[in-house]
N, C-alpha and C positions, 0 to 999 in steps of 0.2 A: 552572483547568480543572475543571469540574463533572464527575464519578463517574459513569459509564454509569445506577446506581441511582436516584441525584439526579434523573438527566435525565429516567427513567422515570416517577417520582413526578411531575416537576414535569409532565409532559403529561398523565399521568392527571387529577392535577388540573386542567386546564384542561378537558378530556374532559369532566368532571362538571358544568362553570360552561353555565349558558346559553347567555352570550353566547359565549361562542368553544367550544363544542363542538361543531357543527356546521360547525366550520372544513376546509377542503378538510387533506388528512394533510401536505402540502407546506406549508401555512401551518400549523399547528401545531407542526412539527416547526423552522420559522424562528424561529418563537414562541417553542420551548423553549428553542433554542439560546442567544438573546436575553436569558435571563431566569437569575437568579441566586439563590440559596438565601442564608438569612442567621436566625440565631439573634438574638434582643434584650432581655434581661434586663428584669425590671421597674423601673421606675423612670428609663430611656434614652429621650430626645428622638430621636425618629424623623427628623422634618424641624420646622422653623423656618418659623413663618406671615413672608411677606416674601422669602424666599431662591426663587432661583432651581428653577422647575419641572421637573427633568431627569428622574424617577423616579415610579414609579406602583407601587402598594404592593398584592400580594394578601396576605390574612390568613389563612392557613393554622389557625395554632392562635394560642389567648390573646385578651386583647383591648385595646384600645386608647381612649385617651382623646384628643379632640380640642377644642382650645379656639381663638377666635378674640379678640381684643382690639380696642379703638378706638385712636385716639392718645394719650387720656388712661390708655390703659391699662388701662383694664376691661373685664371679660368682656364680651361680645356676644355670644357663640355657647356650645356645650356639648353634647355628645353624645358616645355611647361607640360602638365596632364592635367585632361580633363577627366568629368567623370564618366565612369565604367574600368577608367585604367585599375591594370593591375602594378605595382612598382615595388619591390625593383625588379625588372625582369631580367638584367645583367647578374647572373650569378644564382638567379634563383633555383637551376637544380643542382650546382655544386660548388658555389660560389661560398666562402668561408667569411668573409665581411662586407659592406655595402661599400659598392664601388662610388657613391657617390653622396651627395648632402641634399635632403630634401627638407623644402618650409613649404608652409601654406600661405597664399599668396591672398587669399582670400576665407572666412571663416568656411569650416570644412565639415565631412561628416566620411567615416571610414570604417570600416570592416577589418580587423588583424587578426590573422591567425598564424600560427608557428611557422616557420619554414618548413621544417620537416613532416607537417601534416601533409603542406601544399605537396612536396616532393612524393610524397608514398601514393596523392589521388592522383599525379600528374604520369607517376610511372607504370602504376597497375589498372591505368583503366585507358585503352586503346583509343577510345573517342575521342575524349580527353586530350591524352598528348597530340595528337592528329590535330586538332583543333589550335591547340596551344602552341604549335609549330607556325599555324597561318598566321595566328596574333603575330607569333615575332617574326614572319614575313615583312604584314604589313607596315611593322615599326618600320624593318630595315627600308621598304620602300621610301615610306615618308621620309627617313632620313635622307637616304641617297637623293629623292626630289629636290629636297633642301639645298644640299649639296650642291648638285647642279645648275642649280639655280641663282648660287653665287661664286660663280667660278670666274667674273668678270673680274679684269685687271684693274676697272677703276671704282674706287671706291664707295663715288657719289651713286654708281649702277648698281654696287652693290647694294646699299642701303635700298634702295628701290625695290632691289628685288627681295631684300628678305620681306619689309614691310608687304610685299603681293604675298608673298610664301606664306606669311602670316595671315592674313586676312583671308585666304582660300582654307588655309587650317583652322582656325580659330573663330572668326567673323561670323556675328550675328545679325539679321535685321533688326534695324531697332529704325522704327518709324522710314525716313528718307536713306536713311547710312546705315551703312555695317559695321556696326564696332567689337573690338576686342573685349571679351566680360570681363577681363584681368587687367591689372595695373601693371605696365610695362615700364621698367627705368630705361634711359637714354643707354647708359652703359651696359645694359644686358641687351640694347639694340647695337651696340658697339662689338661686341664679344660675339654677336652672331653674324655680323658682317665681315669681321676682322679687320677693324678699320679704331679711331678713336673714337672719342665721346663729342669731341669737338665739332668731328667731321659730320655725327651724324644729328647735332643741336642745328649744325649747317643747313642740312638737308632736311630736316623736320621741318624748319622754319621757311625754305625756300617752296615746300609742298602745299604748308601750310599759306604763306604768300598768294600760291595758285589755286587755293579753294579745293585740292585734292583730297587732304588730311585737317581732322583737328587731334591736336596733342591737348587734352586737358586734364589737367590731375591725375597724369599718367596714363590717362585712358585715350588709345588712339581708336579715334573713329573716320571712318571712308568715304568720302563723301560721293 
C-alpha cells in the first residue's frame, strides 16, 4: 500500500512530465494509483535485455546505464539516462520483451508501472501520444547528433568527439569544470567510439597531459 505522501509525490511528478500532464485528473489519479515507488542501489540490474516486457520505468533521481548485446555477445548499443527519462521506450507500445539491459550506475529512485497501463494512457488520450511522439523525436535526434559526430575515420578523433558529445549531453558545472555526475568506464568510452579500450586509455591520458580533461575514479571532468 503506497503512503498518501508517496501518492502525492508520484502525481505531481507526472504533472510536471509533458506527456501526461495535461491528462484529464481522473486519468492521472488511475495513473498514480497504478504506479509504484522503488529505491535501487547502484550497481542493481534494473531489467534484463530478452525478459519479458511487463514494466515501464520513470527516473525520478540517479542515473542509469543501458546496454544491448548481439548473440555473440557484444556490445551493440550504449547510452546512459538521466532523470525525467522514461525506459524503455523501444518497444513500449508493442514491444513483447526489453530490447535491452539496464543497471543503475549510480544509487537511484524510480516510478514503475505496468506496461499495459502505460499503453491504454498513451493510446486513448490525444495529448498524451502527440506529446510522447516529440519525446521520441527528440531521442532520435540526440541519437543521430551522436552519430554524426563520430563518423570520423580516425580513432583518436573519434574519442574526441564522443568525450564533446558527452559533455554537451550530460556535463554539469561544478565550480571551474564541467563534469560528468556518472561514473564512466574507459570501455563503454571504447564501445561508443568504436574504437578499443587501449586506444581510448591513449587518448584519455594524452588530454589529460594537456590539462583538457581529468579522468578520476571514473569521473571525467572538463577542464
Amino acid at each position: 500500500m503506497i503512503s498518501p505522501t508517496i501518492q502525492t509525490e508520484i502525481k505531481k511528478f507526472y504533472m510536471a512530465q509533458p506527456d501526461f500532464g495535461n491528462l484529464p485528473m481522473q486519468e492521472l489519479d488511475r495513473l498514480s494509483e497504478a504506479t509504484r515507488f522503488k529505491r535501487v542501489h547502484r550497481g542493481q540490474w534494473i531489467f534484463d535485455q530478452g525478459d519479458e516486457l511487463s514494466n515501464v520505468y520513470f527516473l525520478k533521481e540517479g542515473h542509469v546505464k543501458v546496454t544491448a548485446m548481439n548473440a555473440e555477445g557484444d556490445l551493440t548499443y550504449l547510452s546512459f539516462l538521466t532523470p525525467q527519462a522514461i525506459f524503455p521506450l523501444r518497444g513500449i507500445l508493442n514491444g513483447e520483451e526489453y530490447c535491452y539491459n539496464s543497471i543503475a550506475i549510480t544509487d537511484l529512485e524510480v516510478y514503475i508501472v505496468p506496461v499495459t497501463e502505460i499503453r491504454r494512457v498513451i493510446i486513448h488520450n490525444y495529448a498524451c501520444l502527440v506529446s510522447f511522439i516529440q519525446r521520441m523525436e527528440r531521442l532520435v535526434e540526440r541519437t543521430t547528433s551522436l552519430i554524426e559526430q563520430t563518423t570520423s575515420s580516425n580513432a583518436t578523433q573519434r574519442v574526441c568527439q564522443v568525450l564533446s558529445g558527452l559533455k554537451a549531453e550530460y556535463g554539469q558545472k561544478r565550480g571551474a569544470v564541467r563534469q560528468i555526475p556518472f561514473q564512466i568506464l574507459l570501455k563503454d568510452l571504447a564501445v561508443l567510439s568504436g574504437t578499443t579500450t587501449e586506444t581510448v586509455t591513449t587518448v584519455v591520458k594524452q588530454l589529460q597531459q594537456q590539462n583538457k580533461i581529468r579522468y578520476n575514479r571514473k569521473l571525467i571532468s572538463f577542464i
